[in-house]
TIVOLO-444239 format. One line per field, with one value per residue: residue in three letters; chain; x negated, y, z of N, C-alpha, C, O, CB in turn. Coordinates in steps of 0.02 Angstrom, whole numbers, plus 50000, padded with zeros to 5 digits. Atoms other than C-alpha are relative to their C-alpha. Glycine has a CB too. Layout:
// TIVOLO-444239
res [ALA|...]
chain [A|...]
n.east [X|...]
n.north [Y|...]
n.up [Z|...]
ca.east [X|...]
ca.north [Y|...]
ca.up [Z|...]
c.east [X|...]
c.north [Y|...]
c.up [Z|...]
o.east [X|...]
o.north [Y|...]
o.up [Z|...]
cb.east [X|...]
cb.north [Y|...]
cb.up [Z|...]
//
This chain:
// TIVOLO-444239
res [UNK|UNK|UNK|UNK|UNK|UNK|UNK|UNK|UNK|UNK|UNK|UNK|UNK|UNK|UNK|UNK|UNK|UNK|UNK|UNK|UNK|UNK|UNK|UNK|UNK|UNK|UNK|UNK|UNK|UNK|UNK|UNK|UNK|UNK|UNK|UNK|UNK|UNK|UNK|UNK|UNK|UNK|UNK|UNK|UNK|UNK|UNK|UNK|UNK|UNK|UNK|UNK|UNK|UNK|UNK|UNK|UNK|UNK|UNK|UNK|UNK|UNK|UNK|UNK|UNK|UNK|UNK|UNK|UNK|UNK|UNK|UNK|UNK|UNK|UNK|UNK|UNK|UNK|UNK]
chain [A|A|A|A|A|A|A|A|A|A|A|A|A|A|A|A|A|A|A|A|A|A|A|A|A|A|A|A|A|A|A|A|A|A|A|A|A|A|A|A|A|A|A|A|A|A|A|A|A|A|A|A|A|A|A|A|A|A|A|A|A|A|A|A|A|A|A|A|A|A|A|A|A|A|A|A|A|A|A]
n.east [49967|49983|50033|49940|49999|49962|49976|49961|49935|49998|50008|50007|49939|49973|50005|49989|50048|49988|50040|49985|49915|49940|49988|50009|50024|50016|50057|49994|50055|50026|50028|50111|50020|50066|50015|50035|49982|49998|50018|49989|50025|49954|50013|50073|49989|50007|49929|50021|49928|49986|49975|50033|50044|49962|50013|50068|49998|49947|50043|50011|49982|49960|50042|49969|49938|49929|49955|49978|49966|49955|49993|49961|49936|49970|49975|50051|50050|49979|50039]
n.north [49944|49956|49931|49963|49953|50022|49922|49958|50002|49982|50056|49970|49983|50025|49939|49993|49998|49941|49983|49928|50014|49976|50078|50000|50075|49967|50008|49964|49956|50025|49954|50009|50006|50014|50047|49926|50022|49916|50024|49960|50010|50010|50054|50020|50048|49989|50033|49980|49973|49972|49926|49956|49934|49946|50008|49989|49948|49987|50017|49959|49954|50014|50055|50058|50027|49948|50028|50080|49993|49964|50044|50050|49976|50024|50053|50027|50046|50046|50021]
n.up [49966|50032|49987|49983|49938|49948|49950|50038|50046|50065|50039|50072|50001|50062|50042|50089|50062|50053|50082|50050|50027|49943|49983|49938|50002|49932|49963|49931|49957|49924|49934|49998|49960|49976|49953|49954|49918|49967|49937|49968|49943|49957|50000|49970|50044|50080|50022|50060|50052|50077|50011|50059|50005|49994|49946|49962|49985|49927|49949|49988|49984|49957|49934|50011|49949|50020|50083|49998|49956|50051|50043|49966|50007|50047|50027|50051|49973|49927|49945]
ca.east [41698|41792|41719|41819|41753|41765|41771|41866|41978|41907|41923|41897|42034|42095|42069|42047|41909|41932|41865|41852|42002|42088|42093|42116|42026|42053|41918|41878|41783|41694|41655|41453|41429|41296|41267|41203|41154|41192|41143|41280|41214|41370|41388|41215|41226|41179|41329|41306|41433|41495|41507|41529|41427|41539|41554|41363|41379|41531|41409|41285|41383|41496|41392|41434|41527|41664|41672|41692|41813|41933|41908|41984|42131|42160|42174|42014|41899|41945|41877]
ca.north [45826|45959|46135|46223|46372|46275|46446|46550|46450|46500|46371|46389|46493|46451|46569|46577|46569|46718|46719|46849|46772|46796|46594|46542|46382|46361|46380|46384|46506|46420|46471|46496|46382|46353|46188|46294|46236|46344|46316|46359|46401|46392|46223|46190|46089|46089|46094|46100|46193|46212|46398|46534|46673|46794|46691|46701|46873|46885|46774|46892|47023|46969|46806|46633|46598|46749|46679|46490|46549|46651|46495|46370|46497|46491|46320|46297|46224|46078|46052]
ca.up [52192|52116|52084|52196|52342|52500|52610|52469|52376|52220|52081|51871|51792|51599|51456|51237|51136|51021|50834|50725|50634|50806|50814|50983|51061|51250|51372|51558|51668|51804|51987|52005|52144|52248|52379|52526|52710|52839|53027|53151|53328|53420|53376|53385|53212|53000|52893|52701|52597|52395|52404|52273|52248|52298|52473|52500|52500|52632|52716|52726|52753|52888|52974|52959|53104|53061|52862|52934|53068|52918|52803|52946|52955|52810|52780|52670|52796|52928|53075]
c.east [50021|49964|50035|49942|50015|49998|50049|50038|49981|49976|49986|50091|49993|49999|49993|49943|50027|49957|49997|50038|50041|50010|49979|49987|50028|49948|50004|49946|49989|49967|49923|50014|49956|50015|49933|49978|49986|50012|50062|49993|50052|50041|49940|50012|50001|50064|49981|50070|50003|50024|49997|49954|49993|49999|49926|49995|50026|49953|49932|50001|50036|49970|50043|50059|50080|50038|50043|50072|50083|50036|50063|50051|50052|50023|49945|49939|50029|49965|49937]
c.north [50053|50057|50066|50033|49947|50057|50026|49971|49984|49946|50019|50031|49975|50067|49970|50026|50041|50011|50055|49991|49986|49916|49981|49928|49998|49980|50013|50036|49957|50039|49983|49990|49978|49943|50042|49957|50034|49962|50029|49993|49988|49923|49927|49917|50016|49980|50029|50002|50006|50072|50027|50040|50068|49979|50010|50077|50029|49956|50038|50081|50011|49950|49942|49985|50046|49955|49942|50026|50039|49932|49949|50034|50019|49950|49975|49951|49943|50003|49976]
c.up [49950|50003|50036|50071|50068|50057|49946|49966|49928|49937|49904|49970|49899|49963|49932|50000|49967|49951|49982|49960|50042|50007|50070|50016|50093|50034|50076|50011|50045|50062|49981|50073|50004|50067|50032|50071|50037|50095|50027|50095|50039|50018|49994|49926|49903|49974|49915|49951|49918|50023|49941|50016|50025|50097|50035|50006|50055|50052|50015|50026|50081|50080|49992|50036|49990|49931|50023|50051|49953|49969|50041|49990|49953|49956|49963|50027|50043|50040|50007]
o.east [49984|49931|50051|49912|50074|50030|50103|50077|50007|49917|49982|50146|49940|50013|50012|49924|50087|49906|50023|50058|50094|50056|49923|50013|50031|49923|50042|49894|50039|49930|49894|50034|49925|50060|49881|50018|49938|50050|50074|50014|50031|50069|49937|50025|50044|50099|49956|50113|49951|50082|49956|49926|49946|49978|49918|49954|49998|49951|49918|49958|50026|49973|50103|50116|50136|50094|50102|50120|50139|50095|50118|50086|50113|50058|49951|49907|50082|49908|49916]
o.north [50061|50065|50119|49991|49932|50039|49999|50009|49941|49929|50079|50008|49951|50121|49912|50076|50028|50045|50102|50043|49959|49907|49994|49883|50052|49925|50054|50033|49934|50089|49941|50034|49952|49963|50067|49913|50073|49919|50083|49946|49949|49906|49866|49858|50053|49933|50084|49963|50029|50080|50007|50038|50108|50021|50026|50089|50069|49973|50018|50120|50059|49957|49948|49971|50021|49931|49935|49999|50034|49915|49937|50005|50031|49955|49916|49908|49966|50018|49961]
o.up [49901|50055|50008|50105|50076|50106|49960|49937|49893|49930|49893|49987|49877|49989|49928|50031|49961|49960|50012|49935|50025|50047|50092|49984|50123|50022|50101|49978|50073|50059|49948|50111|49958|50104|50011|50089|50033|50116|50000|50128|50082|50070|49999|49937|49878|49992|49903|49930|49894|50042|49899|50071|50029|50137|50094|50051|50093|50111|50072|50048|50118|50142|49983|50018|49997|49922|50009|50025|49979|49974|50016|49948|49955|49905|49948|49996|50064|50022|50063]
cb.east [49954|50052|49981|50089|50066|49974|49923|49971|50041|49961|50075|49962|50018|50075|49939|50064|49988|50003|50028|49948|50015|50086|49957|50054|49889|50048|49954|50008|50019|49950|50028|49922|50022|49960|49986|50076|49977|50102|49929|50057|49961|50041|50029|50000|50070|49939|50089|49941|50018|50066|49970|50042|50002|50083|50023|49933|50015|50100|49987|49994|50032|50051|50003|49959|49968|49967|49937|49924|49951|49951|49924|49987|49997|49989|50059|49965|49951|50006|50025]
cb.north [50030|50007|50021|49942|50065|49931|50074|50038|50071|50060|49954|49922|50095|49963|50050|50049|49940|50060|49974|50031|49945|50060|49952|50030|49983|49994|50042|49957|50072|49952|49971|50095|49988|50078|49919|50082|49946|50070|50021|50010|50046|50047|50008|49975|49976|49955|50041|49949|50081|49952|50045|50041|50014|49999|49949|49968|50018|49959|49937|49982|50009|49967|50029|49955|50015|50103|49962|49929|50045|50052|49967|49978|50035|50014|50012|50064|50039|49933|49962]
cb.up [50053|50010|49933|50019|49990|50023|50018|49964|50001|50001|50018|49942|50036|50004|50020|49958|49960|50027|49937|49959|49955|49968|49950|50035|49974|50045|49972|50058|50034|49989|50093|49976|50021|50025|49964|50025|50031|49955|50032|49969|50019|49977|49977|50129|50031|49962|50050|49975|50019|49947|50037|49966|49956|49942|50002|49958|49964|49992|49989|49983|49948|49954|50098|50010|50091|49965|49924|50048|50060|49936|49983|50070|50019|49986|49963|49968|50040|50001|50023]
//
């Protein structure tokens, strides 16, 4: 599987190694995900997600069922 946000999207972005003789290598940033499982009562059912870090937060902040309900509308989750 790829390392990719499945609520947010958010995948590794591309960047340079920088020397002190300014020599550039390239490098990626990677998402900090986490393999999560997250109960939801409304469907009365375990569902285990690749989230970032940044999503476990909006999931605490917000509540699962809101994040998952964004994600579908946006295209990131299916059904």
């Amino acid at each position: 599987m790829s390392r990719v946000c499945e609520l947010t999207g958010k995948k590794a972005m591309v960047g340079n190694n920088v020397s002190h003789a300014l020599n550039r290598t390239k490098r990626k940033f990677n998402v900090n995900l986490v393999k999560k499982r997250f109960y939801l009562p409304e469907e009365d059912k375990w569902i285990t997600l690749k989230v970032s870090t940044r999503a476990l937060k909006n999931i605490n902040k917000k509540g699962i069922e809101t994040v998952i309900k964004e994600a579908r509308a946006n295209g990131f989750l299916k059904k």
